[in-house]
KOLRO-880157 format. One record per residue: x, y, z of N, C-alpha, C in turn. Coordinates in steps of 0.2 Angstrom, whole numbers, plus 2048, in hexadecimal, padded with zeros to 3 digits. Layout:
N
XYZXYZXYZ
...
//
This chain:
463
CF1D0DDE4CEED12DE9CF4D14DEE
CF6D1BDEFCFAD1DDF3CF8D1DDFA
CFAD18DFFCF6D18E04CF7D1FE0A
CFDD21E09D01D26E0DCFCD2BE0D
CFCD2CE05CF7D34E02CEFD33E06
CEED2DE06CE9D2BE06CE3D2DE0F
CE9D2AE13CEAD2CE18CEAD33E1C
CEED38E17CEED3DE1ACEBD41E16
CE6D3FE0ECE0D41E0DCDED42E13
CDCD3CE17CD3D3CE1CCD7D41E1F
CDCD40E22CDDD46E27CDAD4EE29
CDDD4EE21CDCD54E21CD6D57E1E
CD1D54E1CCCCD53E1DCC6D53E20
CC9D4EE28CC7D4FE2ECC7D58E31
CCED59E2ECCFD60E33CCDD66E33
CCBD66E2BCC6D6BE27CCAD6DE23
CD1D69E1FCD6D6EE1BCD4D6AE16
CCFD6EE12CCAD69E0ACD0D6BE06
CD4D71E04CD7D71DFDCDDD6CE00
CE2D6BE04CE6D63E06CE5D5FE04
CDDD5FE06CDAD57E07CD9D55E00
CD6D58DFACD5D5ADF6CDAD58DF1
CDFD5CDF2CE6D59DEDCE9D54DF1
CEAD52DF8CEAD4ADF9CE7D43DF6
CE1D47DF5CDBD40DF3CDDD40DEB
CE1D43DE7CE1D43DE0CE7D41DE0
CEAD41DE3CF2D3EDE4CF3D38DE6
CEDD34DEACEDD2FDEDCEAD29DE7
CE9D2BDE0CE6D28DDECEAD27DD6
CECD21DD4CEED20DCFCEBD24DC9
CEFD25DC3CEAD28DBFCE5D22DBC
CE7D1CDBCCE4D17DB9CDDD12DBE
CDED16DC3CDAD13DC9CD3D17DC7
CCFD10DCBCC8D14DCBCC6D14DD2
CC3D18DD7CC5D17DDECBFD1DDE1
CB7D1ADE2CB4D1EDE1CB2D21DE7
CB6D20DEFCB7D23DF4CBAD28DF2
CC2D27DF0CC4D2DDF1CC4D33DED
CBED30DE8CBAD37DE5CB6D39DE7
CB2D35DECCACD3BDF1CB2D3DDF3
CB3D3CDF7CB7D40DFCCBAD47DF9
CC0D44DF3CC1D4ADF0CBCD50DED
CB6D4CDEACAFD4FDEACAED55DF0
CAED53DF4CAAD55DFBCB1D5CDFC
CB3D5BDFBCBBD5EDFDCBAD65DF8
CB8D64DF2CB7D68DEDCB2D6CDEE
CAED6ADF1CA6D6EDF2CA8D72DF6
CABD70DFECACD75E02CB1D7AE01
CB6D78DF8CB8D80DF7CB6D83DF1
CB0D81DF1CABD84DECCAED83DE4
CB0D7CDE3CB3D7DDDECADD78DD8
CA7D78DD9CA1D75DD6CA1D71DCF
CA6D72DCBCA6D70DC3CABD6ADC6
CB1D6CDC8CB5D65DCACB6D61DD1
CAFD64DD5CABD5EDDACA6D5BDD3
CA1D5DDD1C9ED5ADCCCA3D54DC9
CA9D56DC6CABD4FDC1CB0D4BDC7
CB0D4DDCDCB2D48DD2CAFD41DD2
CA7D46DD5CA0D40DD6CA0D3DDCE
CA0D3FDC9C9ED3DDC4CA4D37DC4
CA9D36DC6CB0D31DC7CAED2CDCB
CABD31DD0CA9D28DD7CA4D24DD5
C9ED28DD3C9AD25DCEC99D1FDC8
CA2D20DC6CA1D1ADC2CA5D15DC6
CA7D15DCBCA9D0FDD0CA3D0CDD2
CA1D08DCDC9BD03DCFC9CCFFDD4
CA2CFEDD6CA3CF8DDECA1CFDDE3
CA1D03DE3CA3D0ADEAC9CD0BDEB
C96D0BDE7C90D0ADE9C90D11DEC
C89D13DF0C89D19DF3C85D20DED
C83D1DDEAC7ED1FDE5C7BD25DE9
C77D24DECC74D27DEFC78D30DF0
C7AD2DDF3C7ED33DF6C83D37DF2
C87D34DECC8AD35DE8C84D39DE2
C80D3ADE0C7AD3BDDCC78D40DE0
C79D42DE7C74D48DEBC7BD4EDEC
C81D4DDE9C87D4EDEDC88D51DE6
C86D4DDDFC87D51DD8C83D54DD8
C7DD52DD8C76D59DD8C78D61DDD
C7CD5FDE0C7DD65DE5C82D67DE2
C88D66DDDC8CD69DDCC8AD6CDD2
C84D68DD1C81D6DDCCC7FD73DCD
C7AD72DD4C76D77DD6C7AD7CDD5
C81D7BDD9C83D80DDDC87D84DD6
C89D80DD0C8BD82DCAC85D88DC5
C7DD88DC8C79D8BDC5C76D87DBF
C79D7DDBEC77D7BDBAC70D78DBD
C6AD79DBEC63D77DC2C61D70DC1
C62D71DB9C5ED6BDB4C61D64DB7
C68D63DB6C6CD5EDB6C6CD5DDBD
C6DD61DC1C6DD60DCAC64D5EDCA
C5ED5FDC8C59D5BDCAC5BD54DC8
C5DD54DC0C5ED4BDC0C61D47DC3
C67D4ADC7C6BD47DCBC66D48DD3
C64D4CDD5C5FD4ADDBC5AD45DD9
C56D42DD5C52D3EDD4C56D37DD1
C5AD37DCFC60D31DD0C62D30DD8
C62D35DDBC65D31DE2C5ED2FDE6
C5AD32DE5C55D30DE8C51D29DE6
C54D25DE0C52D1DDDEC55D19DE0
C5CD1CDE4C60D16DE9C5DD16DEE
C59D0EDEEC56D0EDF4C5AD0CDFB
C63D0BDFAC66D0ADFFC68D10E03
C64D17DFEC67D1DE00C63D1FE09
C67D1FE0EC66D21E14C61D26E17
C64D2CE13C5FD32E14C5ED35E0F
C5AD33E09C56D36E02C53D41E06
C52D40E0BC4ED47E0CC55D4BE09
C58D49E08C5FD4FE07C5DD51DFF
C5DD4ADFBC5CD49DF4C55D50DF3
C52D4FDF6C4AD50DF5C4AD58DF7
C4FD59DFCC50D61DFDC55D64DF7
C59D61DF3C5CD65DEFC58D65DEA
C55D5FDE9C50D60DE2C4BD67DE4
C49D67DE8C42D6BDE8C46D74DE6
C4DD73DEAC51D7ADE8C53D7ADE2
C54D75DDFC52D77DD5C4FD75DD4
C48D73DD4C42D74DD1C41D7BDD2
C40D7FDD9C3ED84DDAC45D8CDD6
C4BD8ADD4C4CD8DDCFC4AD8EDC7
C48D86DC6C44D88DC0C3FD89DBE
C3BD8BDC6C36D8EDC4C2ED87DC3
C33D80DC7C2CD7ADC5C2BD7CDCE
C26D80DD1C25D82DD8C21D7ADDB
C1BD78DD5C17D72DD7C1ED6BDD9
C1DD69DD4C24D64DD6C2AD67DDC
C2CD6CDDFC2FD6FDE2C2CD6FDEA
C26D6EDEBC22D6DDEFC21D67DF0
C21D63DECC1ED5BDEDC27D59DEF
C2DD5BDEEC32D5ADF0C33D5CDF7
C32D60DF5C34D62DFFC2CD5DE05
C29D5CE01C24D5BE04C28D52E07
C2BD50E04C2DD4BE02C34D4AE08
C37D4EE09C3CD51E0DC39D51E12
C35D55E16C30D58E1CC2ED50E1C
C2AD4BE1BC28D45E1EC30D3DE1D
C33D40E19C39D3BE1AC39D38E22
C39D33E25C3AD30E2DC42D33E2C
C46D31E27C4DD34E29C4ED3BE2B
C4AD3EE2AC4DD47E2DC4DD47E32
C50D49E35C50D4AE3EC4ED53E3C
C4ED57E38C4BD5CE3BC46D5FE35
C42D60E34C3ED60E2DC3BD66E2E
C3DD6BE30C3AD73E31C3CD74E2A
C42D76E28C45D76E22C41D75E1B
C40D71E1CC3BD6DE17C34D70E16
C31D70E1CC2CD74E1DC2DD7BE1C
C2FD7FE1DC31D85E1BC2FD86E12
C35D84E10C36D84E09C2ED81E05
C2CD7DE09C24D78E05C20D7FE07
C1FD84E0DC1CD8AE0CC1ED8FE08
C24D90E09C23D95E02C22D94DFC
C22D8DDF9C1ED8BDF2C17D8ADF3
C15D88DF9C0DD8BDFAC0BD94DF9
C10D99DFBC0ED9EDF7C10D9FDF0
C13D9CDEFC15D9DDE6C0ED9CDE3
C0CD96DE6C08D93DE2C00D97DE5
C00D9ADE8BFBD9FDE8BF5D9ADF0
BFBD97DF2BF5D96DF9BF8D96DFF
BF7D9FE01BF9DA0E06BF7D9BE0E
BF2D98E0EBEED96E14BF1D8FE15
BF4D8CE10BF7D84E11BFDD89E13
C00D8EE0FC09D90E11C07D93E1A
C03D94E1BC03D96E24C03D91E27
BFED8CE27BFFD85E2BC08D81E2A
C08D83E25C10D80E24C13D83E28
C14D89E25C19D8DE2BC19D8DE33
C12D8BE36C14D89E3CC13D83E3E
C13D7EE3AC16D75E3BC1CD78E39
C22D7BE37C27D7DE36C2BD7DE3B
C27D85E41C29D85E46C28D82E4B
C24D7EE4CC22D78E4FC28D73E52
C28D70E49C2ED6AE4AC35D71E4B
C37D77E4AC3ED79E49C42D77E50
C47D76E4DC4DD76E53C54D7BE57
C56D7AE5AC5AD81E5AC5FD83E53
C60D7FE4FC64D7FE4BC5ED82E46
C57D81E46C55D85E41C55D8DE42
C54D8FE3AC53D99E3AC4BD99E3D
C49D9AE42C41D9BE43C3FDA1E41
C47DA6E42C44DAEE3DC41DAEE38
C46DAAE33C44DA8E2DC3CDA6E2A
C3CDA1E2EC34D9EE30C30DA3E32
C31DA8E37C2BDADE38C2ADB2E33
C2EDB4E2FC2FDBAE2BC2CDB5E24
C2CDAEE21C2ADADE20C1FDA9E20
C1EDAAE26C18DAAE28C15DB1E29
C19DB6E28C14DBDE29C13DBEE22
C17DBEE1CC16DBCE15C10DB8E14
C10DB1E17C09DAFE14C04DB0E18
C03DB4E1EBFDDB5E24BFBDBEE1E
C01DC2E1ABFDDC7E18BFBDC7E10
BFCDC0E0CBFBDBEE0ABF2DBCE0C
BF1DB8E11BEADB7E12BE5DBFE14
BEADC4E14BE6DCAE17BE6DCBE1E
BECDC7E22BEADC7E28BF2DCDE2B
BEFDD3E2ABF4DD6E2CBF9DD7E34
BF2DD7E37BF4DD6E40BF8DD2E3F
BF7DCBE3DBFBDC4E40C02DC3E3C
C00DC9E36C05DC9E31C0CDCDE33
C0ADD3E38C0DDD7E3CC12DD3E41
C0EDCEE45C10DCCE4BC17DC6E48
C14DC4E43C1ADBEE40C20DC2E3F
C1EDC8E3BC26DCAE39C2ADCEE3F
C24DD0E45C28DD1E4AC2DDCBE4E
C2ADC7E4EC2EDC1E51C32DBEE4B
C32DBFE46C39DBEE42C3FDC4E44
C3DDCAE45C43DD0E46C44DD1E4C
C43DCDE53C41DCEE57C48DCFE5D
C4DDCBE5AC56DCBE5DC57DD2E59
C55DD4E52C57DDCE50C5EDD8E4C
C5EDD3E4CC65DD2E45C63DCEE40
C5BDCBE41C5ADC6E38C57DCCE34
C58DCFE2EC57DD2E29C52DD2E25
C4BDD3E25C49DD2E1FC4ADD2E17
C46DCDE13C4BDCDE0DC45DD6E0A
C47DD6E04C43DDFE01C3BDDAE02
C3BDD5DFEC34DD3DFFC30DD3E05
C34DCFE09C30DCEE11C2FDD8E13
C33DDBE11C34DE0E15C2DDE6E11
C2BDE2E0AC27DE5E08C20DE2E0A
C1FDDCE0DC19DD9E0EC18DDCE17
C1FDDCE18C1CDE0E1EC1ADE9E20
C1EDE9E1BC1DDF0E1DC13DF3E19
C13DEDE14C09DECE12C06DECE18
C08DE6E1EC03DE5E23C04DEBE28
C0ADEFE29C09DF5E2EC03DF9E29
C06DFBE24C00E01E22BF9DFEE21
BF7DF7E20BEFDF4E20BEDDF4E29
BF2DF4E2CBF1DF6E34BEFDFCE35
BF4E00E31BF2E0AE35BEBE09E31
BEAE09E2BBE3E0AE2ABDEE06E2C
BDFE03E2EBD8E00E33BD8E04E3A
BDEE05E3EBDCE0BE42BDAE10E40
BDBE14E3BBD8E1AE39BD1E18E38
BCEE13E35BC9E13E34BC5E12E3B
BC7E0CE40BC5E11E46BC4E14E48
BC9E19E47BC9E20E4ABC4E23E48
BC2E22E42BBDE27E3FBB3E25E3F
BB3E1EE43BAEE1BE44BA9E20E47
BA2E22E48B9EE25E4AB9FE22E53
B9EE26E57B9FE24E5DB98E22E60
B92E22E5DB8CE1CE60B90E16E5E
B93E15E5BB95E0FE56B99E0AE5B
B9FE0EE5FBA4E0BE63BA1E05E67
BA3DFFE67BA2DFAE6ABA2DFBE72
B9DDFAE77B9CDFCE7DBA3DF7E81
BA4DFAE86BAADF6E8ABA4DF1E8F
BABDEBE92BA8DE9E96BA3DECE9B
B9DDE9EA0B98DEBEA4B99DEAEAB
B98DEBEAFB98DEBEB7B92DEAEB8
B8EDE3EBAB89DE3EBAB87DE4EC3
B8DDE6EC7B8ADEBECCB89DF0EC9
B8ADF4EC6B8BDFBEC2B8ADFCEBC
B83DFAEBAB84DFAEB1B85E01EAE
B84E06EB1B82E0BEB1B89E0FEB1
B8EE0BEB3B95E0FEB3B95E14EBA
B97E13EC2B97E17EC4B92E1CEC8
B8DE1CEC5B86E1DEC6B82E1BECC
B82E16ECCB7FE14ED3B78E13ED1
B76E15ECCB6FE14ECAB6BE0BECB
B6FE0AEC8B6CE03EC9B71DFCECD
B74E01ED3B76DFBED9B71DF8EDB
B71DF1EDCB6DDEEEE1B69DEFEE8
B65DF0EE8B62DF0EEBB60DECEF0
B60DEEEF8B5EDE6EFEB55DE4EFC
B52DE7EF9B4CDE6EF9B4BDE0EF3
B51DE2EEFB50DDFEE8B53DD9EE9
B5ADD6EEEB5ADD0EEFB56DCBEF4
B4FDCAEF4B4BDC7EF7B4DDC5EFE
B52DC6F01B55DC6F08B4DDC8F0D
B4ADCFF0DB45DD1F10B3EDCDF11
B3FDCAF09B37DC7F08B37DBFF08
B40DBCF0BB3DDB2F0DB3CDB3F13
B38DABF15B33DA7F16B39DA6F1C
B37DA2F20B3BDA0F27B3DD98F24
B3BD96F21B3BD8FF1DB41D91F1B
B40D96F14B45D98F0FB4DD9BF13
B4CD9DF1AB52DA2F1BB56D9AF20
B54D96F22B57D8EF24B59D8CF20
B55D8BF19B59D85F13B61D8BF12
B5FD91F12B64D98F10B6AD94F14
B68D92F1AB6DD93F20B71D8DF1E
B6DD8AF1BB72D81F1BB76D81F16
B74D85F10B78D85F0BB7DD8BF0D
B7FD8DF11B84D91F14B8BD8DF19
B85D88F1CB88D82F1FB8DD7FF1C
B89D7CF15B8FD77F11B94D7DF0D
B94D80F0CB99D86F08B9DD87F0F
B9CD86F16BA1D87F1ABA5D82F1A
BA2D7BF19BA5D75F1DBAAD74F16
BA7D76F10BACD75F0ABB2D77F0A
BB3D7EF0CBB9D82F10BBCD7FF14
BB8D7AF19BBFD79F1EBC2D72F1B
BC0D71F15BC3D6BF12BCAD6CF0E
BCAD75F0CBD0D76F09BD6D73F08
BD9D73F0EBDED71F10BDFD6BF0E
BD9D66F0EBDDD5FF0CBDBD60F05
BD7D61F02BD6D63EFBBDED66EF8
BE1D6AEFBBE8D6EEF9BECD67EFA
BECD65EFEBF2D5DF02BEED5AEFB
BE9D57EF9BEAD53EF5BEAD55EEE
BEBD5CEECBEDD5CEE6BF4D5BEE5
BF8D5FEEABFED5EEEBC03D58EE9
BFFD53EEDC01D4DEEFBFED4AEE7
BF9D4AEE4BF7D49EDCBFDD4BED6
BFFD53ED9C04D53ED5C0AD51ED5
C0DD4FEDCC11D4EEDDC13D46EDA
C0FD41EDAC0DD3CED7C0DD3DED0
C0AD40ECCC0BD43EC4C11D45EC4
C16D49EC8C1DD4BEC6C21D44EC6
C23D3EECCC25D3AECBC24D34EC5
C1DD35EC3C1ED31EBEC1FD33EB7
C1FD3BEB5C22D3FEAFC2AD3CEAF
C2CD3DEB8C34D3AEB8C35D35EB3
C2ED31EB8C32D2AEB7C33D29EAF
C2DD2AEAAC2BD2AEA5C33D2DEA1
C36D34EA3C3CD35EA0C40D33EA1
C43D2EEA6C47D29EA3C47D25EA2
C42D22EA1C41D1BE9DC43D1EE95
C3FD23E92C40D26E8DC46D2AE8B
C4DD28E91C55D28E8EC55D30E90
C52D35E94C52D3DE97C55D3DE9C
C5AD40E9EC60D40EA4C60D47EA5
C66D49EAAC68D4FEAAC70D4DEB0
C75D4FEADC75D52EA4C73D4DE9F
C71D51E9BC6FD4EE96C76D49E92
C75D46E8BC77D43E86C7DD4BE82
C77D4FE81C7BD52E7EC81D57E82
C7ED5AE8BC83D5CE8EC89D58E91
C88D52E90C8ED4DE92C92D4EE8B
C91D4FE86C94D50E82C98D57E80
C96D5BE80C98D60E7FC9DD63E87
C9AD5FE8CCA1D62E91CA7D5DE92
CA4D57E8DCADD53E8CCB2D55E88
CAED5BE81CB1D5DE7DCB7D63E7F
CAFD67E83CB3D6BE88CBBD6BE8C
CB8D66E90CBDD63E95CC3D64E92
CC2D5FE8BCC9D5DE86CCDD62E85
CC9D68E82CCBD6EE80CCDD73E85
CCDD72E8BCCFD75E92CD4D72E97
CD4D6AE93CDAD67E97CD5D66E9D
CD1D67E9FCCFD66EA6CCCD5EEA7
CCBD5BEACCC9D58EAECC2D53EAB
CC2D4CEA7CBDD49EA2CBAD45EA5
CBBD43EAECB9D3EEAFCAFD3EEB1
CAED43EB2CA7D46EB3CA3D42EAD
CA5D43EA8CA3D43EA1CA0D3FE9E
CA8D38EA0CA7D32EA0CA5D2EEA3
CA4D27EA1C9FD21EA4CA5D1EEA7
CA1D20EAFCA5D1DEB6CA9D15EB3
CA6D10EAFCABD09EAFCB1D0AEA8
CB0D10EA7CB8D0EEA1CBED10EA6
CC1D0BEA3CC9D0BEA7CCED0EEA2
CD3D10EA4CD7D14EA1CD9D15E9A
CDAD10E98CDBD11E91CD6D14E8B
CCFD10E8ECC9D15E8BCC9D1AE8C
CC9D1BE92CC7D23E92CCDD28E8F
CD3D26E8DCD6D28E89CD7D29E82
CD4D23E80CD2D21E79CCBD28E76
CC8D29E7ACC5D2EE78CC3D34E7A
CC8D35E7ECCCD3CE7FCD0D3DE7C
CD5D3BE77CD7D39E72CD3D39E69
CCCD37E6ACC7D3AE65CC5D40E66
CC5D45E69CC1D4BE69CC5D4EE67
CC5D53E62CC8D59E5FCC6D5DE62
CCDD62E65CCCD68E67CC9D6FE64
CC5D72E6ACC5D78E67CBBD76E63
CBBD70E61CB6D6DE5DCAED6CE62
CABD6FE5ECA2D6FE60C9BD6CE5E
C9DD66E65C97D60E61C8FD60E62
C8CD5FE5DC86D5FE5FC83D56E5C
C7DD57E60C7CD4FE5FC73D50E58
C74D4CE53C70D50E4FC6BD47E4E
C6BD42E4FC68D3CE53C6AD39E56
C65D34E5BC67D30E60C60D2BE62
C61D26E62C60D1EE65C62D1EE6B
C5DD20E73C5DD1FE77C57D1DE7B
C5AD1AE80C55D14E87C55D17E8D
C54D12E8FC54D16E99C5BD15E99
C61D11E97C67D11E9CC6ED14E94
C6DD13E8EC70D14E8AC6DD15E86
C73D19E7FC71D1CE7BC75D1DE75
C74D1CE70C79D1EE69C77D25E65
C7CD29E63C79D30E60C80D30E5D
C7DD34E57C82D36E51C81D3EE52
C88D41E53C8AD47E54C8ED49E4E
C8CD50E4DC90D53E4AC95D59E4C
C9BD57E4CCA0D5DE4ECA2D64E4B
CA2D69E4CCA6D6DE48CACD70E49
CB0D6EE46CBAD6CE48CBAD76E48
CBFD75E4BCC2D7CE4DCC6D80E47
CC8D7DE42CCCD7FE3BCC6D7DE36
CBFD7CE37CB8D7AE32CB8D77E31
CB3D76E2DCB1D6DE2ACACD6AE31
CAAD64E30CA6D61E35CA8D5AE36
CA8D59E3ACA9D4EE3BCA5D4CE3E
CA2D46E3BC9CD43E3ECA0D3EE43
C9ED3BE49C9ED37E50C97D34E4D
C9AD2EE53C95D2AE56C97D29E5D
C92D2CE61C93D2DE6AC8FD26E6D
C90D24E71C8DD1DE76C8DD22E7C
C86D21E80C87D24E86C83D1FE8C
C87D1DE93C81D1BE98C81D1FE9F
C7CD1EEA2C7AD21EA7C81D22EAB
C7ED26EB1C85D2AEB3C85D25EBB
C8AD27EBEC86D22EC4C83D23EC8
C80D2AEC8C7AD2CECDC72D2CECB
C73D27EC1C6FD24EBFC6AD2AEBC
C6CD30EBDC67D34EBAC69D37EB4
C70D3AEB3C71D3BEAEC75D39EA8
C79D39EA4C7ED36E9EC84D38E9F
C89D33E9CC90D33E9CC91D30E96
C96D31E91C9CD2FE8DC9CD27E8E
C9CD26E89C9DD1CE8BCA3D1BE84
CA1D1FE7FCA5D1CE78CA2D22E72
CA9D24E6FCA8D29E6CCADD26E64
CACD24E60CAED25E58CADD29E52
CB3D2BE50CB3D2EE4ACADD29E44
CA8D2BE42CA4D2AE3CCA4D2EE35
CA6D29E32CA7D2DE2DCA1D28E26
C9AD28E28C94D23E26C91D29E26
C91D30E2BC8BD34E2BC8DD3DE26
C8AD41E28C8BD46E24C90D4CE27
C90D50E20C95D55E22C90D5AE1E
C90D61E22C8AD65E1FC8ED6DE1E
C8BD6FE18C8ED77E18C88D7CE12
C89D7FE12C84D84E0CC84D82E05
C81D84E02C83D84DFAC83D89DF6
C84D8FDFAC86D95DF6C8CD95DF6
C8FD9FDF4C96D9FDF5C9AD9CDFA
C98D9CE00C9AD9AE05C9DD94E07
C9AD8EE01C9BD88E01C96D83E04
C96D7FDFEC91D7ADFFC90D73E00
C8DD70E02C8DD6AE08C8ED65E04
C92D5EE05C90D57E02C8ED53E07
C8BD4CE02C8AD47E04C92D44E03
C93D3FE0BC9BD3DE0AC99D36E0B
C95D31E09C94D2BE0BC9DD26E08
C9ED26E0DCA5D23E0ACACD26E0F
CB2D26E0DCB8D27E11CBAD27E18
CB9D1FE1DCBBD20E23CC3D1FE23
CC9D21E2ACCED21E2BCD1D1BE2A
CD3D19E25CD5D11E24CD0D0CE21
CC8D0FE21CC3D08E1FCBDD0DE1A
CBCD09E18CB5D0CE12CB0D0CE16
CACD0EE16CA6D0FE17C9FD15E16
C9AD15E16C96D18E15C98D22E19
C9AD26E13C9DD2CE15C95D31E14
C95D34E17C91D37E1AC8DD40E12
C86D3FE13C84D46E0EC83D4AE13
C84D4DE0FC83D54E12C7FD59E0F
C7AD5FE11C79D62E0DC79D69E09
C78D69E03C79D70E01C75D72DFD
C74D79DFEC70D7BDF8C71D81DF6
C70D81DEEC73D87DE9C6BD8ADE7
C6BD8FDE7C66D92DE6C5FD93DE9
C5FD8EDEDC59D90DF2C5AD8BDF8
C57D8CDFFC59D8BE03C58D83E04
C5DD81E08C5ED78E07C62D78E0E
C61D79E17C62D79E1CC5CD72E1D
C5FD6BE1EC5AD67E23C58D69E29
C52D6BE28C51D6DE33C4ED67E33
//
């Protein structure tokens, strides 16, 4: 093993330069070696330059390094480099092989590529019992995704009324990284599928409602069904016999609308004809309606002071449960900042690193690069979360971020940030290029590199 090559493989792989990386990781490797990192990796390299026949026989390389393990992922990383070749069949067998390693971390990925080739070939039931499988994974951190796709085979499959409760458990769970247009234009389809045009209207409104998501010819023909089942129920309105019109609300001063006909009357509120008994008890229930009034005031004090009580313990309850401000995730993104502005990191960071650290990981932040935090394990005073970066020349790099309290103890700072290279790297699985699982190639050490997902043929985004 050429270690040189080896080395400035990961580099350039970090950086997002896959064809580099690509013919490093083939050059770092004996022809007689069997070395089943650095064929994910050069796998993973090939996928993002859509080169899917010789990503397939990479994976099919690491594969047979039975010591390199990673099954899992290795199996969801050639399913996805089937898919993305338009072979279905073979990419299903390779999703349901990754799915029987039960060391595999996150199967929801395996279960979302299967359902987008089953749903190629046309097996919708199976396709839905996948994604459904995906959508209750505990590994997904965002399972809209999942749900979406299990709705639209609930209309394949002719039941619109389970594909409408999907659709908005969909939007429910989504996050900002989910399409919710997608989602909505998808729920006006199954709302006019049940015949419910109104609702059917109102969904594909709030999918088009920024004026730049596109309906597909389909959605644009289910909706343009519900406008015109709408015009004609107004015309048919319109043409109602007008006894018929539904009377408006009544003024029970006034039933008579303006008339005066049947205002009340002083005769007709018995005011004239009580009793001296009766006009006393009258006077006392006037008494306590007054005394109830001048309690207002403390009635107002003590809601106030009731709520004021419920907001301190709402506080108190969020930080125990790890909620600051800044948050986790804006301590993060303004040290990237800072980095990339040369300005000043110290805000960012956790007040006891002394110099060296806080250099060490100013030193980890790639410029220019934009992290998001996609989990985290956190407490009232610290927290660990796996972020994903997206490098400034492409590609993504997984971190692992440490964070504690700030020292005005309410919100988060920086404590320790590392390249990971155990979690995923994500991209499309059309032309554009498509995603792997990279379980495997850390900077100098082996380890669990990271899936990622892709999907060829129907959609395969984990929300």
């Amino acid at each position: 093993m050429n270690a040189q090559y080896l080395e400035q493989a990961r580099a350039a792989y970090r950086a997002g330069d896959f064809s580099g990386a690509a013919q490093m990781f083939a050059a770092a490797k004996d022809a007689t070696e069997i070395a089943g990192e650095v064929d994910h990796l050069r796998g993973n390299s090939l996928m993002k330059l859509g080169l899917w026949a010789d990503a397939a026989r990479a994976y099919e390389l690491a594969l047979a390094d039975t010591s390199y393990g990673k099954r899992g992922a290795l199996h969801t990383n050639l399913g996805k480099a089937y898919a993305a070749a338009g072979d279905y069949a073979r990419a299903a067998d390779s999703f349901r092989e990754a799915v029987r390693d039960t060391a595999y971390a996150t199967p929801y990925k395996a279960y979302m590529g299967l359902g987008g080739a089953l749903v190629a070939q046309g097996n919708i039931v199976e396709a839905g019992t996948a994604y459904r499988q995906a959508a209750i994974d505990a590994a997904n951190p965002a399972p809209a995704q999942a749900l979406s796709d299990l709705a639209g085979c609930f209309i394949k499959l002719g039941r619109p009324g389970d594909a409408v409760e999907t659709y908005r458990t969909a939007l429910d769970f989504a996050t900002p990284r989910d399409d919710t247009r997608a989602i909505n234009a998808g729920l006006g389809q199954a709302l006019i599928a049940q015949n419910r045009a109104a609702d059917a209207v109102d969904a594909f409104n709030q999918a088009t409602s920024d004026g730049i998501y596109q309906l597909t010819p389909e959605q644009q023909q289910d909706y343009q069904h519900a406008l015109d089942a709408m015009d004609a129920l107004s015309a048919q309105r319109a043409m109602a016999p007008t006894g018929q019109v539904a009377p408006g609300p009544v003024d029970p001063l006034d039933p008579l609308g303006k008339s005066g006909a049947f205002m009340p009357d002083p005769s007709d509120t018995g005011f004239f004809t009580m009793s001296e008994s009766e006009l006393i008890q009258q006077d006392r229930e006037h008494m306590k309606v007054r005394r109830k009034k001048r309690h207002t005031g403390l009635k107002v004090f003590l809601v106030i002071l009731i709520l004021l009580i419920i907001a301190a313990g709402a506080l108190g309850f969020a930080y125990t449960r790890g909620l600051g401000f800044p948050s986790q995730q804006d301590a993060l993104t303004g040290l990237f900042n800072a980095v990339t502005d040369g300005s000043d990191t110290s805000s960012y960071l956790a007040p006891n690193l002394d110099e060296s650290a806080r250099s060490l990981i100013e030193s980890t932040v790639p410029e220019g690069a934009t992290p998001t935090i996609t989990a985290m394990d956190q407490s009232m005073t610290t927290s660990t979360a796996e972020v994903e970066v997206e490098l400034s020349l492409g590609g993504v790099q997984t971190y692992t971020a440490s964070f504690v309290r700030s020292s005005n103890y309410i919100g988060w700072t920086v404590s320790a940030l590392e390249i990971d290279f155990t979690a995923s790297d994500e991209a499309g699985a059309t032309g554009e290029g498509a995603s792997t699982d990279a379980d495997g190639a850390t900077a100098g050490t082996t380890g669990d590199a990271a899936d990622t997902a892709t999907d060829a043929g129907a959609s395969n985004t984990a929300a």
